[in-house]
N, C-alpha and C positions, 0 to 999 in steps of 0.2 A: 181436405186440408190444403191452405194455400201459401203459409206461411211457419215460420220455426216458432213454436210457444219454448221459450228458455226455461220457463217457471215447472215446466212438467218433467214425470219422473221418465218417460221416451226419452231414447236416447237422442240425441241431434242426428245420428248416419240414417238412426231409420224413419224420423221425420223427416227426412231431407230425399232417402228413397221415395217413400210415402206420395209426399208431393208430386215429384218426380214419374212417377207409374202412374199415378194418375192421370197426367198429361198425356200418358200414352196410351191409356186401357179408356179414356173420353174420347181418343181421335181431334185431341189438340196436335199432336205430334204423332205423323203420318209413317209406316214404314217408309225407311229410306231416310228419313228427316236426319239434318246434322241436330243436335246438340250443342247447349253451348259450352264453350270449354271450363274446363276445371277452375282458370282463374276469375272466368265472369262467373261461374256458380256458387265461388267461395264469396266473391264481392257482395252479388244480388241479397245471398241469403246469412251473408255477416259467420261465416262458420270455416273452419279451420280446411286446409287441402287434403288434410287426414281423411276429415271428417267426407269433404266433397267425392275422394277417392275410394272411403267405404262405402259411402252407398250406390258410385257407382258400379261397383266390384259386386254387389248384392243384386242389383238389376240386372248386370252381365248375367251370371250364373243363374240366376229368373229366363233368361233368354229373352230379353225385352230389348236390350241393346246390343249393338256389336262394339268393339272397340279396335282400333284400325291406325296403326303406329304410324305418326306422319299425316293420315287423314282424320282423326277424329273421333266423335263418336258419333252411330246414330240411330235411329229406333228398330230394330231386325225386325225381320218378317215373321210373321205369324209362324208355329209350328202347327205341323201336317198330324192329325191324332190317327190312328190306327189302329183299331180293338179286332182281333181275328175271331171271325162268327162264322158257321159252316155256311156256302153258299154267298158268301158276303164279302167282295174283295174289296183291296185297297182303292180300285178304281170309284166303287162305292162308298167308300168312304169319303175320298176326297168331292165326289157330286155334292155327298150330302155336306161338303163345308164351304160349298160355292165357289170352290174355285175348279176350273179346268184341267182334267186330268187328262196325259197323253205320253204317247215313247218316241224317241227317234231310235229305231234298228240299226244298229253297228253290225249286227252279221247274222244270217239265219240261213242253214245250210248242215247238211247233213258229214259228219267228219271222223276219221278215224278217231274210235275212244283211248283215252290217253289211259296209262299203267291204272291210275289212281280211279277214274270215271268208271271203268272195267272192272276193277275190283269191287265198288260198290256196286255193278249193275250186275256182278256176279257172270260177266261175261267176257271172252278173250279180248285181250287188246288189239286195238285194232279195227275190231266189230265197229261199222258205219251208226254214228248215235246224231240226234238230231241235237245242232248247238245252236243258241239264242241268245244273240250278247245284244243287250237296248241301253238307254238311259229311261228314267221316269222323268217325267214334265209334270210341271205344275206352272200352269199361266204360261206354258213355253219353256219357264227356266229348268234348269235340272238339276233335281234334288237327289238322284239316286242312280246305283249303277248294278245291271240286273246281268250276270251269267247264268245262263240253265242248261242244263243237259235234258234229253229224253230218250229213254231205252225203246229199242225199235218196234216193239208191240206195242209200246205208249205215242209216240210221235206217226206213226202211220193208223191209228186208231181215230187221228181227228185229223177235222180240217187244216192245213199246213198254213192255210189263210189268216186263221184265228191268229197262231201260232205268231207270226208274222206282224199280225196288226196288232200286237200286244194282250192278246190270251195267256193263259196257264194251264197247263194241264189241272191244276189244284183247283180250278173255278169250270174245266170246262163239262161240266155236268152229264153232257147229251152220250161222252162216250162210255160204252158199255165197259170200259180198260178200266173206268173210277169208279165201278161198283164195289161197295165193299174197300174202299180206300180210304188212309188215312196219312196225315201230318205231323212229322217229327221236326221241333225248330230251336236250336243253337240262336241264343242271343248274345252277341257280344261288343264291348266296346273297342273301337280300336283307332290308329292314325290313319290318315291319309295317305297312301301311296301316290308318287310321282303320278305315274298314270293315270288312276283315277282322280285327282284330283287337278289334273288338266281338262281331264274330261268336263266335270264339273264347273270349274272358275273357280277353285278355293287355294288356298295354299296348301302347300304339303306339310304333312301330322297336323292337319285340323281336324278333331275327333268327329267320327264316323261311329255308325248304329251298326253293324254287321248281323244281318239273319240269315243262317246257314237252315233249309229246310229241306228235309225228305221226303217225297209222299210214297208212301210203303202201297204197294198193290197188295189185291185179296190173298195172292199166294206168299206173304210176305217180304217178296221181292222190291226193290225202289224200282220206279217206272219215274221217274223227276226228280233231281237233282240239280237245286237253286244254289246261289250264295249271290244276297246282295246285300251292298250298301249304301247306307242312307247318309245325307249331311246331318251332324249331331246339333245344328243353330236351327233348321229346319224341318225335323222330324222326330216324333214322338211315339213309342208302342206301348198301349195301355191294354193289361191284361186285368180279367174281371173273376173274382175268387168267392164261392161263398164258403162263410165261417159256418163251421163245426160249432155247438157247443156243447 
């Protein structure tokens, strides 16, 4: 579709999206691309500001565009898909979508366990736990922000290298610590904190993907304790269910 048909029973916001996605799902219009503003699109395509502003507001919430108060609009970047499969990380994930996956390490180092890290590791506070605070890269930029703790039979069980160079205890297969281990994971929506979202580049309360995960050892115990977060324009978790019937 490259023009508004008046005579049809579509509505004009979603003929005007329609066209619109188009341009961006061919690779006429490039992530990062400005857009042109509201009043050249009401002009071009002879349709109301209403009309221009629903379907840009349709697109936003598609995640196809960003909109940017002062600067414009312009095509956002692709979202990061994510399906949790045993043996199968994010890092895999992202290979398989072509783009470069990587961390920068903000701190990795062994630290007293705080009240709360303690209580879940079901050990005194205090007790040395191994902490790993990264961002996630994608193409360089950072899309994510990764705290983990690891209780001391889990973090002295593997390489501290791994650890380090952006491993998981949840991926790292070879230690005998993940036999019989298993994934408890909290999804949730939330704002952007100051902090993190300096980390990032984003404004603060720009909505975030929050996964809070446990990996529970053979003796029921958590031996890892994650909580991160994702930017909500740039990442996506697709869970895979089959039907009963």
């Amino acid at each position: 579709m490259t023009t508004i048909e008046r005579e049809s029973p579509i509505p004009l916001y979603f003929q005007l999206k329609q066209i619109l996605a188009e341009r961006i799902d061919n690779g006429r219009w490039q992530p990062g691309d400005l857009l042109p503003t509201e009043m050249q699109l009401e002009e071009q395509y002879q349709v109301s500001r209403i009309t221009v502003r629903r379907a840009l507001k349709e697109l936003e919430l598609e995640g196809k565009i960003s909109r940017f108060r002062g600067r414009g609009t312009i095509v956002a970047q692709p979202k990061i898909s994510h399906s949790p499969e045993p043996h199968f990380s994010l890092t895999d994930a992202l290979l398989r979508q072509g783009v470069q996956p990587g961390w920068e390490v903000l701190s990795a180092e062994w630290v007293a366990a705080p009240d709360e890290i303690a209580e879940q590791f079901e050990i005194e506070a205090g007790t040395p736990v191994y902490f790993l605070q990264r961002l996630r890269l994608v193409d360089g930029e950072p899309i994510g922000y990764h705290v983990a703790y690891a209780a001391p039979a889990a973090a002295t069980a593997v390489d501290s290298s791994q650890l380090t160079a952006g491993g998981s205890l949840a991926y790292l297969g070879g230690s005998d610590i993940l036999q019989g281990s298993y994934a408890n994971r909290t999804l949730e929506a939330i704002p952007a904190s100051a902090e993190v979202a300096a980390l990032l580049g984003i404004e603060p309360g720009s909505p975030m993907l929050s996964i809070r995960r446990q990996v529970i050892g053979p003796d029921g115990r958590p031996i890892e304790i994650l909580h991160a977060v994702y930017r909500g324009d740039r990442f996506q978790y697709q869970l895979h269910q089959e039907m009963e019937r």
